[in-house]
C-alpha positions as CSV (number, residue, x, y, z in Angstrom):
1,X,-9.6,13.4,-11.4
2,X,-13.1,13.1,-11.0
3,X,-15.4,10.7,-9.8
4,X,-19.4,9.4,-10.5
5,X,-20.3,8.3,-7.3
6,X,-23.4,6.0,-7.5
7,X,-26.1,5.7,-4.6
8,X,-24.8,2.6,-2.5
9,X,-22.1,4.5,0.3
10,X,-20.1,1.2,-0.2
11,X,-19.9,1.7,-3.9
12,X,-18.2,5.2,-3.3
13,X,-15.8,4.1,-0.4
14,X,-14.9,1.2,-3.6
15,X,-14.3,3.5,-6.0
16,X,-11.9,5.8,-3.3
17,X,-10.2,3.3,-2.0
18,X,-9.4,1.4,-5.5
19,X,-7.8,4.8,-7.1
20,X,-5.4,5.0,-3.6
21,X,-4.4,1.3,-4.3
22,X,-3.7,1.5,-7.8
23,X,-2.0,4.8,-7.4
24,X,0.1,2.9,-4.7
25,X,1.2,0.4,-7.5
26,X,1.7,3.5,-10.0
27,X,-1.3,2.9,-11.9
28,X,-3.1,6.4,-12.3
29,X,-6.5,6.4,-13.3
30,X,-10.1,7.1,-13.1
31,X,-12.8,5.3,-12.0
32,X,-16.5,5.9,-12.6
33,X,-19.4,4.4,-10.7
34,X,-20.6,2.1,-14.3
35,X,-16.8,0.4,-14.1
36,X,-17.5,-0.5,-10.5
37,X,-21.0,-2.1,-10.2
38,X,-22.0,-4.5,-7.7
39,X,-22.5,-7.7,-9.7
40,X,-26.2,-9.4,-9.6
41,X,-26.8,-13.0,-7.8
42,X,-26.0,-14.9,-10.9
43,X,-23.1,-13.2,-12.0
44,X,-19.4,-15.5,-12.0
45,X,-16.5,-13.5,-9.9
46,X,-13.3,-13.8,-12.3
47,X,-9.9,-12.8,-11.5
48,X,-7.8,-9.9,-12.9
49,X,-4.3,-8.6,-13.8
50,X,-4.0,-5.0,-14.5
51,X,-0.6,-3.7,-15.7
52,X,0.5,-0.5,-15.9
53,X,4.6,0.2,-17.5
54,X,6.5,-2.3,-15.2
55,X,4.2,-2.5,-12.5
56,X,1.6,-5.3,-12.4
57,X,-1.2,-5.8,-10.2
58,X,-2.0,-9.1,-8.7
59,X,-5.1,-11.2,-9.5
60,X,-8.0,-10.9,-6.9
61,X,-6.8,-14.7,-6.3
62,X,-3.7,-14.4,-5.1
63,X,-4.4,-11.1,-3.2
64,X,-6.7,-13.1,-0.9
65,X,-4.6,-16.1,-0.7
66,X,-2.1,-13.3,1.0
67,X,-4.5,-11.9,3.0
68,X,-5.1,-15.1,4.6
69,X,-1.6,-15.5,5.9
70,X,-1.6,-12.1,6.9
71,X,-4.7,-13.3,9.3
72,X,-3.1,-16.2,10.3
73,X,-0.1,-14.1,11.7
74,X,-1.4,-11.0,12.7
75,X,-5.3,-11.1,14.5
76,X,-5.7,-7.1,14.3
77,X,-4.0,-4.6,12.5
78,X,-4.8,-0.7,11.1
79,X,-3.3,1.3,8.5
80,X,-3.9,4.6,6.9
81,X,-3.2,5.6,3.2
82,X,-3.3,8.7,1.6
83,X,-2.3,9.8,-2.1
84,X,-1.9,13.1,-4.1
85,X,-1.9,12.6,-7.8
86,X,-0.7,15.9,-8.8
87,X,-1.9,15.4,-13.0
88,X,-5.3,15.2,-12.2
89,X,-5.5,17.6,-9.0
90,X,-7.0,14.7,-6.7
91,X,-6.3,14.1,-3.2
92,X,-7.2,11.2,-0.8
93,X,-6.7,9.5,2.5
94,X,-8.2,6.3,4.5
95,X,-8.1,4.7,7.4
96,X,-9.2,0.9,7.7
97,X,-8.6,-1.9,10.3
98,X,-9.6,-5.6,10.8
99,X,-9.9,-7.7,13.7
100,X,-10.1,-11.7,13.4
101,X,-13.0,-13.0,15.2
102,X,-12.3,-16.5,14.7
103,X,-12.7,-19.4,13.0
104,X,-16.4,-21.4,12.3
105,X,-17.7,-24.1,10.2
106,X,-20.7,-23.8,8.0
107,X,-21.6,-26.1,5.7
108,X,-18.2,-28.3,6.3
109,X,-16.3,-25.4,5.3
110,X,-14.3,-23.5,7.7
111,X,-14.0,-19.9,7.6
112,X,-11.9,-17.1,8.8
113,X,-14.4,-14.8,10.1
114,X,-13.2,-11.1,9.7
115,X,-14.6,-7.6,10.9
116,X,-13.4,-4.9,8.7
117,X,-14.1,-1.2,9.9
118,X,-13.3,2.1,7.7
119,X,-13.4,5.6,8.9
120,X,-14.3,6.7,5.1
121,X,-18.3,6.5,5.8
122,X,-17.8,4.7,8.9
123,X,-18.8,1.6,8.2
124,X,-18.3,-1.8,8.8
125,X,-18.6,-5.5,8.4
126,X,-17.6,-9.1,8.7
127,X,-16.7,-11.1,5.9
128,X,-16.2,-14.8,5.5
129,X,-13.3,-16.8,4.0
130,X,-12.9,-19.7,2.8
131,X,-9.1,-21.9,2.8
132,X,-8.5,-20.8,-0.7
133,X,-8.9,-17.3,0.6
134,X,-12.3,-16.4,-1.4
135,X,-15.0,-14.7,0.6
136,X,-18.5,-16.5,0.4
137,X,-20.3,-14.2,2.4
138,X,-20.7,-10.8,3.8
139,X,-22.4,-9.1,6.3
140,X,-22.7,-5.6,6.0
141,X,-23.5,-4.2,9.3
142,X,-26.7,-2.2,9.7
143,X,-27.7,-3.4,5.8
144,X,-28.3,-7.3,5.3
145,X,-25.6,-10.6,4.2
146,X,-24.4,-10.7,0.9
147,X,-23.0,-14.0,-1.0
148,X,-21.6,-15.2,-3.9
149,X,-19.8,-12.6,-6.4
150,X,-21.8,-10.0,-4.4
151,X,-20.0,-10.5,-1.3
152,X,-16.5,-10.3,-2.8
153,X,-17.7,-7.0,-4.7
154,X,-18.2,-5.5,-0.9
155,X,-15.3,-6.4,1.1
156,X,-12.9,-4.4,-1.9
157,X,-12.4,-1.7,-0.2
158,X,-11.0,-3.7,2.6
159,X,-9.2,-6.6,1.0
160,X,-7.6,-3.8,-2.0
161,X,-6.3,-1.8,1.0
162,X,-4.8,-4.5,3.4
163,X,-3.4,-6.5,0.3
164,X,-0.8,-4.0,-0.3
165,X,1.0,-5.4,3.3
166,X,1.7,-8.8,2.5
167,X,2.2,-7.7,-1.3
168,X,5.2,-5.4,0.1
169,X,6.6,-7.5,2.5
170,X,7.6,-10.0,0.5
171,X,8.7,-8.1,-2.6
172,X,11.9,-9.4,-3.5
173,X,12.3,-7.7,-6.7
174,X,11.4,-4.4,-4.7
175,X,13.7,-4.7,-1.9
176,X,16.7,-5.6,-4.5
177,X,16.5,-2.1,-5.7
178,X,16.8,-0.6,-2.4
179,X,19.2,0.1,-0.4
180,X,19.5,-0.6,3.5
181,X,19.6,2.8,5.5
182,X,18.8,2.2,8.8
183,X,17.0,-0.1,11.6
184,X,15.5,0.6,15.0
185,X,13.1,-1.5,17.4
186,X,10.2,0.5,17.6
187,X,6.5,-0.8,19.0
188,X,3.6,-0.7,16.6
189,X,0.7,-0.6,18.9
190,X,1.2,-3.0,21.3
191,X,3.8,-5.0,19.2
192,X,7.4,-4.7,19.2
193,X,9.3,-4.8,16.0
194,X,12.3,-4.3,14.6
195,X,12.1,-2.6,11.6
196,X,14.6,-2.0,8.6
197,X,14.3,1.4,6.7
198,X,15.6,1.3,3.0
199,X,15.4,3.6,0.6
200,X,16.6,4.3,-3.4
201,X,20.1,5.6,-3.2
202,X,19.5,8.0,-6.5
203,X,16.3,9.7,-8.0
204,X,15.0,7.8,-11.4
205,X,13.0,8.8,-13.9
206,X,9.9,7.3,-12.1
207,X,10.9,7.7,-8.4
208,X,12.2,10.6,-6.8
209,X,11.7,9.1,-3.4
210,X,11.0,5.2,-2.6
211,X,11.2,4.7,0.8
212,X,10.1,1.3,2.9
213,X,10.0,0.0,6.0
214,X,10.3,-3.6,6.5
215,X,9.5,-4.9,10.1
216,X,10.5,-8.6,11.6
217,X,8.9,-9.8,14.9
218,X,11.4,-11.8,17.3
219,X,10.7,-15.5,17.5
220,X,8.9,-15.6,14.0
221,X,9.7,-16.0,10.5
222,X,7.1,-13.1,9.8
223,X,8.1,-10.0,7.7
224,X,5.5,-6.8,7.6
225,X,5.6,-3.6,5.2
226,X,4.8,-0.9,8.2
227,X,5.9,2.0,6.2
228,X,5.9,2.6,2.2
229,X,6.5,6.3,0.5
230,X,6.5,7.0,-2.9
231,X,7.1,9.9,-4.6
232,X,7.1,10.8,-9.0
233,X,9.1,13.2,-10.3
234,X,5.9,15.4,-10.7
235,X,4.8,15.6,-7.0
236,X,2.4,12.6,-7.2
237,X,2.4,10.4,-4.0
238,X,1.4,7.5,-2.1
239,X,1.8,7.0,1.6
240,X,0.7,3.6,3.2
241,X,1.6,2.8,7.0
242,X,0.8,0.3,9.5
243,X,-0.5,2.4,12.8
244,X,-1.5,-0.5,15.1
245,X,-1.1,-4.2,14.7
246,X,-1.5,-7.0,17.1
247,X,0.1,-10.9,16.8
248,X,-2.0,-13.8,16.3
């Protein structure tokens, strides 16, 4: 696999970070630096479904509308991912972590104010979102603010990354195909869990390992994807785990 990286660090860290997510939904591709440009001031943002065999990506939409709730339950939280995509001989791995600084009003609108960090460049920045779960403005820390389509372009490699957790935990039709293995109470940073392990009971033709872990927190109705493993018949992988997350 090989990449085009443009000039803009962000645009690279993008480009990373969206082949790790897509190979987590078992989409396999390339992406080039001319796919992935930032949009200009007067461009319209537009959701997207992608689909790949039986596997379908949610629009940019609902992903944020997710990501909201995952805020609203959870005020930090950290994950790593890493993927080996054995076809095309390319390799990757991430770290990234939020922390909700609040709420604030601008404009009458009230916004969910988010720092994002990565250790892929490190960088970092707060982004701004609205109820429906869009972003309206970014600021890029040690750069400038960015708004409108711009700012939604910059927060990707965040909002790709941490939309995997609430598209997991709540994955009915993934969990039906699954069987129950295990459970422990283990503590996630400085939050206890208990956490259900399941796993395919026999290798397919697209998995020859699936294996998730599903965590509940005592006293709420919230579910979390800590762990998810996921393994093709020709060595191709894709790891995603919660390291750290604290409640709301």
């Amino acid at each position: 696999m090989h990449f085009r990286y443009g000039t803009v660090g962000t645009r690279n860290i993008v480009i990373v970070l969206a082949v790790v997510s897509i190979l987590a939904l078992g989409a396999y591709v390339a992406i080039s630096s001319g796919q992935f440009s930032p949009p200009n001031a007067s461009s319209k943002s537009t959701s997207s479904t992608q689909s790949t065999g039986t596997v379908t990506y949610p629009t940019t939409q609902a992903q944020l509308r997710g990501l909201l709730d995952l805020f609203g339950n959870f005020s930090q939280m950290a994950i790593t991912t890493s993927y080996l995509d054995e076809a095309n001989e390319a390799s990757g791995s991430s770290s990234v972590s939020y922390i909700v600084l609040g709420r604030t009003t601008l404009n009458s609108t009230h916004y969910y104010r988010v720092e994002f960090k990565n250790s892929f460049g490190n960088t970092s920045e707060i982004a701004w979102f609205n109820p429906r779960g869009g972003i309206d403005r970014v600021d890029v820390l040690g750069d400038k603010n960015y708004t409108g389509s711009a700012a939604a372009f910059f927060t990707q490699v965040y909002t790709i990354s941490f939309s995997l957790v609430p598209a997991w935990s709540y994955n009915a039709t993934l969990l039906s195909g699954l069987q129950k293995t295990g459970e422990s109470v283990r503590s996630i940073g400085p939050t206890q869990m208990n956490v259900a392990r399941y796993e395919f009971p026999r290798v397919t033709s697209v998995y020859t390992n699936f294996t998730a872990e599903i965590a509940t927190i005592p006293g709420t109705n919230a579910r979390l994807a800590v762990y998810v493993f996921q393994q093709s018949p020709n060595g191709s992988n894709f790891l995603l785990q919660v390291t750290s997350v604290t409640r709301a």
